[in-house]
C-alpha positions as CSV (number, residue, x, y, z in Angstrom):
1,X,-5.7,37.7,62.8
2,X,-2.0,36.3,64.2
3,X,0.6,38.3,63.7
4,X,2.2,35.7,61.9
5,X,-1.1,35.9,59.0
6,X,-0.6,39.4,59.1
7,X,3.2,39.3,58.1
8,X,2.3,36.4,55.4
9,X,-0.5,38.0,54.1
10,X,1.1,40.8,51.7
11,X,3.3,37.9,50.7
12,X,0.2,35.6,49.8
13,X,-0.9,39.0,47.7
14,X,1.9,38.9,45.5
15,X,2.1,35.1,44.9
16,X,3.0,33.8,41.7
17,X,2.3,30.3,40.2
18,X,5.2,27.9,39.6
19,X,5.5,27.7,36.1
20,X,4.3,31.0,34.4
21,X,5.3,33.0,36.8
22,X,1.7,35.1,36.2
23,X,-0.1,36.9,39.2
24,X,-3.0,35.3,40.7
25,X,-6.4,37.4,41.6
26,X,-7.7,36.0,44.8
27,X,-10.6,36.2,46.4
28,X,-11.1,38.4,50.1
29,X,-11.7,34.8,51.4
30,X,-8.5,33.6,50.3
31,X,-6.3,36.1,51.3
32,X,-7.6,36.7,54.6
33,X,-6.5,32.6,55.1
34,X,-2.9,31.5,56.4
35,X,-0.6,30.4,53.9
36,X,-0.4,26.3,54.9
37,X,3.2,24.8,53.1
38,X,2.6,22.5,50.7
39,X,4.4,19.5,51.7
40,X,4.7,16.7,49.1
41,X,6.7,17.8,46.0
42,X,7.1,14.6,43.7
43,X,5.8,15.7,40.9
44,X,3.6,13.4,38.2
45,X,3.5,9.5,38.2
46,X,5.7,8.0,35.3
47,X,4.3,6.8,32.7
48,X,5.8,4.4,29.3
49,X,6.9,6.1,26.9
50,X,8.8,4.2,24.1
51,X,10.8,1.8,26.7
52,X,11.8,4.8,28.8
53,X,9.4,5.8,32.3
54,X,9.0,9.6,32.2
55,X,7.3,12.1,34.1
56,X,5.6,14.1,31.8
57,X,5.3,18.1,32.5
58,X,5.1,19.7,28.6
59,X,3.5,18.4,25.6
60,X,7.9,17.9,24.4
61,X,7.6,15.0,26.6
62,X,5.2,13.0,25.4
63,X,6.1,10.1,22.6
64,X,4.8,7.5,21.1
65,X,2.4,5.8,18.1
66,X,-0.8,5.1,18.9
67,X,-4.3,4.8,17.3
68,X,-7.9,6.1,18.4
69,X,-11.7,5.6,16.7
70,X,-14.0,8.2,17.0
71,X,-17.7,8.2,15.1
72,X,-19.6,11.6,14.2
73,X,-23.0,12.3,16.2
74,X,-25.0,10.6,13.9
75,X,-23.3,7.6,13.9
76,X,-23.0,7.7,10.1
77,X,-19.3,7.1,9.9
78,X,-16.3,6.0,12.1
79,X,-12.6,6.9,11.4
80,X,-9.4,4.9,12.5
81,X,-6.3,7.1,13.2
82,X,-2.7,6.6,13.8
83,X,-0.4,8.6,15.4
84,X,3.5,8.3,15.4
85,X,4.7,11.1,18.4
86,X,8.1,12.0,19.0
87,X,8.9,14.6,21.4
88,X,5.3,16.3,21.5
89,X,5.5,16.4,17.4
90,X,3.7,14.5,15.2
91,X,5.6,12.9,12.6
92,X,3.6,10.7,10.9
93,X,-0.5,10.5,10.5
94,X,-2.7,7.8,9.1
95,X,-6.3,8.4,8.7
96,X,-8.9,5.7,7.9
97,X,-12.4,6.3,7.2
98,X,-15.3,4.4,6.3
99,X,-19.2,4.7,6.2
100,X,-19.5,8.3,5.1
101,X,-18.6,9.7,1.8
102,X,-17.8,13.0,2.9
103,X,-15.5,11.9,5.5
104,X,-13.0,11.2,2.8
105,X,-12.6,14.4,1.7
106,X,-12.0,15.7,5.6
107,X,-9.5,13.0,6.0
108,X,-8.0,14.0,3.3
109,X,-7.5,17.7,4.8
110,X,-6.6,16.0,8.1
111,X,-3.7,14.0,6.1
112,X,-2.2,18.1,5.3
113,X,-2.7,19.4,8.9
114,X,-1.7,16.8,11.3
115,X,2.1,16.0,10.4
116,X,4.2,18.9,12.4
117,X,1.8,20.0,14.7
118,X,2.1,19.3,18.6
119,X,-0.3,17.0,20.0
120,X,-2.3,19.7,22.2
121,X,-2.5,21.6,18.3
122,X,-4.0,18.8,16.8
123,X,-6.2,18.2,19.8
124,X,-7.5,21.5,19.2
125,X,-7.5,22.0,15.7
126,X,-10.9,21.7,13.7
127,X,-10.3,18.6,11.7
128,X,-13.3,19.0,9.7
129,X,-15.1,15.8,11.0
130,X,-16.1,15.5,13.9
131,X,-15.2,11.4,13.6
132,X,-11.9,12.6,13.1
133,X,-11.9,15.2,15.9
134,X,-13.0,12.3,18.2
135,X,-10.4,9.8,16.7
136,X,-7.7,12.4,17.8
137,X,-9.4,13.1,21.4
138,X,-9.2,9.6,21.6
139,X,-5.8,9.3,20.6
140,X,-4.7,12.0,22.8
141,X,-5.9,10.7,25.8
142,X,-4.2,7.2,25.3
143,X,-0.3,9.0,24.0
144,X,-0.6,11.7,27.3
145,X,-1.7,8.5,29.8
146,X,1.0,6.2,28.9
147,X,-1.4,3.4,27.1
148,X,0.4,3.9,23.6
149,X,1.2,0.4,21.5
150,X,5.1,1.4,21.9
151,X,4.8,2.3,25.5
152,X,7.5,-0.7,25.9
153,X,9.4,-0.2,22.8
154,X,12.6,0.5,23.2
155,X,12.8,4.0,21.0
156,X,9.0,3.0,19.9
157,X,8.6,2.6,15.9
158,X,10.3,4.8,13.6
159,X,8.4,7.2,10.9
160,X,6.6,4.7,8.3
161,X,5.6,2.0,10.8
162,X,2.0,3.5,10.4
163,X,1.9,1.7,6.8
164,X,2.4,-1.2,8.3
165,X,-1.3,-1.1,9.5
166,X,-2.0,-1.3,5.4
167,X,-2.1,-4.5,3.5
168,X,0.2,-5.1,0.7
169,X,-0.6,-2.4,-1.8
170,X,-1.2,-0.1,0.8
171,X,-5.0,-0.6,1.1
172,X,-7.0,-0.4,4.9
173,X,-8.2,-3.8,5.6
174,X,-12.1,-3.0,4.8
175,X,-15.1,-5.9,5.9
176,X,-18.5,-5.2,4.0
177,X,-20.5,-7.9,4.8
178,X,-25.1,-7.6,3.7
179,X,-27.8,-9.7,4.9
180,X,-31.6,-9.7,5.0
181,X,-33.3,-12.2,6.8
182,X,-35.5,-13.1,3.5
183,X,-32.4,-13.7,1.2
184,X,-29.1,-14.0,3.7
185,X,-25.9,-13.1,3.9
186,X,-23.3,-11.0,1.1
187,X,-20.0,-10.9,1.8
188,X,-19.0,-8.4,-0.5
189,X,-14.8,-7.2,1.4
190,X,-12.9,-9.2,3.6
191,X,-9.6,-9.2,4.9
192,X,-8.3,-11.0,1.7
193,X,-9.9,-8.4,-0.7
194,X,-12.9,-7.3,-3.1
195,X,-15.0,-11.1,-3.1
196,X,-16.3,-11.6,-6.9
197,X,-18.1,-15.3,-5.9
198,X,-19.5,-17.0,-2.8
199,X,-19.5,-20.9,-2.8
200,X,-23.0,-22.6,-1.9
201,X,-23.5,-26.3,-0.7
202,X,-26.9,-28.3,-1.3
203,X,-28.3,-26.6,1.1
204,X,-27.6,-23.0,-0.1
205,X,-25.4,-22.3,2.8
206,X,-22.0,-20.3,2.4
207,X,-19.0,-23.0,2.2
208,X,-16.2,-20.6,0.9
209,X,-15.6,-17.7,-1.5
210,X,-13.4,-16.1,-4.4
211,X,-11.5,-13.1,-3.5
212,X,-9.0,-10.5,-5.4
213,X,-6.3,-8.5,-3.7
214,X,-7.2,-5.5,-5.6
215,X,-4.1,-3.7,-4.2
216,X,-1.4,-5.8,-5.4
217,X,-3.6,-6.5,-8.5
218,X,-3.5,-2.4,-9.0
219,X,0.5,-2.2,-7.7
220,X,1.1,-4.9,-10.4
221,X,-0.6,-3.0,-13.2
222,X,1.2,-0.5,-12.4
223,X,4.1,-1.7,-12.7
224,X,3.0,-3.1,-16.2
225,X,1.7,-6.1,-15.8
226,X,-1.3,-6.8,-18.6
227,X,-5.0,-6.1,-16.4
228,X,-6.0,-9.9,-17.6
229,X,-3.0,-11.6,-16.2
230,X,-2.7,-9.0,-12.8
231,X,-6.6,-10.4,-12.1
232,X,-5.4,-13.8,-12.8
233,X,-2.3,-13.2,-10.4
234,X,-4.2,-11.7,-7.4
235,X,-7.5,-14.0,-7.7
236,X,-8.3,-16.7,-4.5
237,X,-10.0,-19.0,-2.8
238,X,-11.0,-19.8,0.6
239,X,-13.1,-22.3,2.3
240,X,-14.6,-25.3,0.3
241,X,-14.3,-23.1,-3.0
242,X,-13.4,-25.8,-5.4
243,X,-16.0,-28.4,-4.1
244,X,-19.3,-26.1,-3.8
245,X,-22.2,-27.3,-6.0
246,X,-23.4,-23.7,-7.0
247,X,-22.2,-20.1,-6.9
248,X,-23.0,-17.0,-6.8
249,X,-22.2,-13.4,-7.4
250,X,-22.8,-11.4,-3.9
251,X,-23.8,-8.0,-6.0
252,X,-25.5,-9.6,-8.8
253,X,-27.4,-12.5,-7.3
């Protein structure tokens, strides 16, 4: 060994690592080696955050609102969920669920835990569902790499821009759609709302259908509008409604 190794080598012993200052065990190999100087020192690439470029280095510097899917093992239920990050804190949650009836209940818990916890905390928090836990892996991934939907957002979205993924009465846009080959196709939830009636031509082929907006029909009953009149007030049409020769109801028919 140089003399040079020798002189470095009770240095290399007590090295410390850069950020937590904690001791590192090495092995014989390793310290018998010459310290080489570690040239480049540029620290991470930028990435968007919120209409800023930052180099990110603690979980306080990651911002930004974002959503992530994630399904369970079985493949019984998916969940949607949106993130609004400022700072490494979570501020504001969204969790959408569908396909399993016990995810609602999870979500549900998730809604309690998420809010004020860091994003590494969430990340490794047991969310209950393991949909949800993949919806927030997901999510992660996307908020620490830059790809967040206010990556080029001056200040991104402020706390409450996660309702805006709701429709009006604050309902997930939900599509339910059942066919069989022997009788068709059901549309039973679209975008517009719960479908009571499905138009038919002559040839028994789906030409439009009759929808309610059961949000705003519940927001307006709430807010003391009569049920009969609310239904009245929230009820559509799409397609050829008016002209279809026969109807039907999708869950009766």
């Amino acid at each position: 060994m140089s003399e040079d190794c020798e002189k470095t080598l009770c240095k290399s012993k007590n090295l410390h690592n850069e950020r937590g200052k904690i001791r590192m065990n090495c092995s014989k190999d390793v310290e018998r080696m010459c310290p080489v100087t570690k040239g480049p020192h540029h620290g991470p690439a930028p990435i968007p955050e919120e209409g800023r470029w930052v180099k990110a280095y603690e979980i306080k510097d990651i911002s930004g609102l974002s959503h992530g899917i994630g399904a369970c093992a079985p493949q019984q239920g998916a969940c949607k969920l949106t993130l609004n990050v400022k700072n490494g804190i979570i501020e504001e949650a969204l969790v959408e669920t569908i396909g399993c009836t016990g995810m609602t209940h999870s979500a549900a818990m998730a809604g309690e835990i998420l809010p004020g916890k860091t994003i590494l905390e969430a990340l490794n928090t047991d969310l209950v569902c393991d949909a949800i836990n993949v919806a927030m892996r997901e999510i992660f991934l996307q908020l620490v790499y830059g790809r967040s939907q206010t990556a080029f957002s001056e200040d991104g979205l402020p706390v409450g821009a996660g309702l805006e993924d709701l429709g009006k009465g604050l309902r997930s846009s939900i599509g339910t759609i059942y066919s069989t080959n022997m009788k068709g196709v059901r549309y039973l939830d679209l975008t517009e709302g719960y479908i009571s009636s499905i138009a038919l031509d002559e040839n028994n082929e789906t030409i439009g259908y009759k929808f309610v907006r059961l949000g705003k029909m519940m927001e307006d009953i709430r807010h003391g509008v009569p049920a009969a009149e609310a239904l009245e007030k929230n009820t559509g049409t799409y397609g050829r409604y008016a002209d279809a020769p026969k109807y039907i109801d999708p869950r009766e028919e």
